[in-house]
C-alpha positions as CSV (number, residue, x, y, z in Angstrom):
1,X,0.0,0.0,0.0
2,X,1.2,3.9,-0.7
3,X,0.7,6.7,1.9
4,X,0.4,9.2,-1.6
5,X,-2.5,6.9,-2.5
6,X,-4.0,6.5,0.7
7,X,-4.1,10.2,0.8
8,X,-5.0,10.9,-2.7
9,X,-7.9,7.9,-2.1
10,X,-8.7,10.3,1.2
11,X,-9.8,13.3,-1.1
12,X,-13.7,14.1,-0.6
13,X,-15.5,12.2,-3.3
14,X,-12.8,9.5,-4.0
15,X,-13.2,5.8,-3.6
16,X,-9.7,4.3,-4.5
17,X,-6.6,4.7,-6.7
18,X,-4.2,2.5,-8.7
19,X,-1.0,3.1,-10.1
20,X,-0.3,0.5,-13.0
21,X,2.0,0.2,-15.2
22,X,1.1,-0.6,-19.7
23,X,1.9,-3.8,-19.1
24,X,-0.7,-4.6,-17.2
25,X,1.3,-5.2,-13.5
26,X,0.1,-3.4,-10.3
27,X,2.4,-0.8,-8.9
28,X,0.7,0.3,-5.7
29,X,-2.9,0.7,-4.6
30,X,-4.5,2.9,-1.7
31,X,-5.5,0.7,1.2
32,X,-9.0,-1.2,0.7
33,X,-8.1,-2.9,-2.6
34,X,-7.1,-6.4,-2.1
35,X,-3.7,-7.3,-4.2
36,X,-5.6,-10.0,-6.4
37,X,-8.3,-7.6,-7.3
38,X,-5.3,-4.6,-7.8
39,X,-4.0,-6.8,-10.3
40,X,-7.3,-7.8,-11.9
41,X,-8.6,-4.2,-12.4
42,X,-4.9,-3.1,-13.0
43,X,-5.3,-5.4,-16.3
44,X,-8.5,-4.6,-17.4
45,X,-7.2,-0.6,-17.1
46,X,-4.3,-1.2,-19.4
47,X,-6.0,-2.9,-22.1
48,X,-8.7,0.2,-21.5
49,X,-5.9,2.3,-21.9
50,X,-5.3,0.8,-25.1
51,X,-8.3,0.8,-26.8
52,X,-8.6,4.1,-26.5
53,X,-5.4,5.6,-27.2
54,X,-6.2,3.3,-31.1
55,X,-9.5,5.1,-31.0
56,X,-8.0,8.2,-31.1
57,X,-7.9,7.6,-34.5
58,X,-11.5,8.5,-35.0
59,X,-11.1,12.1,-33.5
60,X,-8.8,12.5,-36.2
61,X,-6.1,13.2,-33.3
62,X,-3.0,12.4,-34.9
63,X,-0.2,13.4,-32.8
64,X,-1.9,14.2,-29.7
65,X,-0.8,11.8,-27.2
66,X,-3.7,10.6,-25.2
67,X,-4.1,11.7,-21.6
68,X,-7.2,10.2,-19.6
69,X,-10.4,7.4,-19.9
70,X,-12.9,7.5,-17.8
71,X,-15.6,5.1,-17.2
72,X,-19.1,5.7,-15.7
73,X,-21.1,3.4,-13.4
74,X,-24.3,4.8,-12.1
75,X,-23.3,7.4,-9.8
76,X,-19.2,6.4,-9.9
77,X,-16.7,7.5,-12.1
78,X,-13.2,6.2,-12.6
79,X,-10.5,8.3,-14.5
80,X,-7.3,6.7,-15.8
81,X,-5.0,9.5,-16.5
82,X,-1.5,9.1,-17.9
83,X,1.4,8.8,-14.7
84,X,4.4,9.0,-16.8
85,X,6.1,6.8,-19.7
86,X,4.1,3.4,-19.5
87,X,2.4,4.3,-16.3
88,X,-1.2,5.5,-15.5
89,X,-2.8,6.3,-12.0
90,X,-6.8,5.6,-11.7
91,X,-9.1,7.2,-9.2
92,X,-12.7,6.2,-8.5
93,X,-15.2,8.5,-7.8
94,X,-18.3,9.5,-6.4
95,X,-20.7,11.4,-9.0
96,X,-20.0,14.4,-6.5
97,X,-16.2,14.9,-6.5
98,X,-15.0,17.5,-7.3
99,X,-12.6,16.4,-10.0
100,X,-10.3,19.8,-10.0
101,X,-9.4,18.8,-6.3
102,X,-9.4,15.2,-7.5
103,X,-7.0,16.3,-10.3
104,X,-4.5,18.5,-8.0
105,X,-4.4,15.9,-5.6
106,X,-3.5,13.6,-8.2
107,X,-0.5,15.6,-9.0
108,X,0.6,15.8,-5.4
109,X,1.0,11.9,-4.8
110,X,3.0,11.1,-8.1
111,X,4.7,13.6,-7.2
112,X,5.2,12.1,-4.0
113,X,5.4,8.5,-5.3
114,X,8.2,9.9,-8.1
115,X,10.4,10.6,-4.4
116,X,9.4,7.8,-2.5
117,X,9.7,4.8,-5.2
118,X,12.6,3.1,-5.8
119,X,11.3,0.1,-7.7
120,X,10.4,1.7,-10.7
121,X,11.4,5.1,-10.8
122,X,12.2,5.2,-14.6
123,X,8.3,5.1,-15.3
124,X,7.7,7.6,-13.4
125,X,10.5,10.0,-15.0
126,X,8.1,11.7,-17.9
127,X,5.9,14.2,-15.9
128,X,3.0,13.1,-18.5
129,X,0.4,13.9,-15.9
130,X,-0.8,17.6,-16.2
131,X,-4.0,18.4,-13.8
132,X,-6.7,19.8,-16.1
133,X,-9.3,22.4,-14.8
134,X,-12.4,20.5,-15.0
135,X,-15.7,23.0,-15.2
136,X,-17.2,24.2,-12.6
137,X,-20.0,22.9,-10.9
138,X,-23.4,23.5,-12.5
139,X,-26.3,23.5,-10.1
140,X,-29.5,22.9,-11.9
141,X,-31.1,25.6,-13.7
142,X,-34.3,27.1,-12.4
143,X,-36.9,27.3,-14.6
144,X,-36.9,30.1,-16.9
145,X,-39.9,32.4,-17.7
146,X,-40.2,33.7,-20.9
């Protein structure tokens, strides 16, 4: 288990996070995740991964390197964002989070883990992870009267 990941999985609205490697392998997890089912999500993610860096293709994306998936499941969410060469950190969330904390937060621990990791510190050397500024939150619009 990481402290960077416990913390980042301490954020309000997050669930979990997993740092993974392309190769499908399970790097670290925040506490709560057992190691089988790291490695089985940690798998599924990288093949996710992917797929969708190939279906860039259809947004006609050509030499744009691709950045973050994320996957919804009723009211969760759970964002793979790229971690650096051949390695990507996912978060769950709860519909709620606010993803721009989610996002900074992010950033801290692989900043954290790129000090702290000795194991595989050469995947963590491209600083591929750039925290976006997600939209703020829209509350639903009153009705309007025309």
């Amino acid at each position: 288990m990481s402290p960077p990941l416990d913390q980042l999985a301490r954020t309000p609205g997050a669930l979990h996070a997993l740092l993974l490697s392309a190769d499908g392998g399970s790097l670290s997890s925040s506490d709560g995740i057992p190691a089988h089912t790291a490695e089985r999500v940690a798998a599924a993610l990288s093949s996710m991964q992917a797929a969708s860096r190939h279906a860039s293709a259809l947004c006609s994306a050509k030499g744009s390197s691709w950045q973050q998936t994320w996957i919804q499941f009723g009211d969760r969410r759970l964002y793979l964002f790229a971690a650096g060469s051949h390695t990507y950190i996912a978060v769950a969330v709860t519909r709620d989070a606010d993803m721009s904390l989610i996002a900074d937060n992010t950033a801290t621990a692989l900043k954290q883990l790129r000090c702290l990791q000795r194991k595989w510190p050469h995947e963590l050397d491209a600083p591929f992870f750039k925290p976006q500024r997600f939209p703020a939150r829209r509350t639903a619009n009153p009705r309007r009267s025309t």
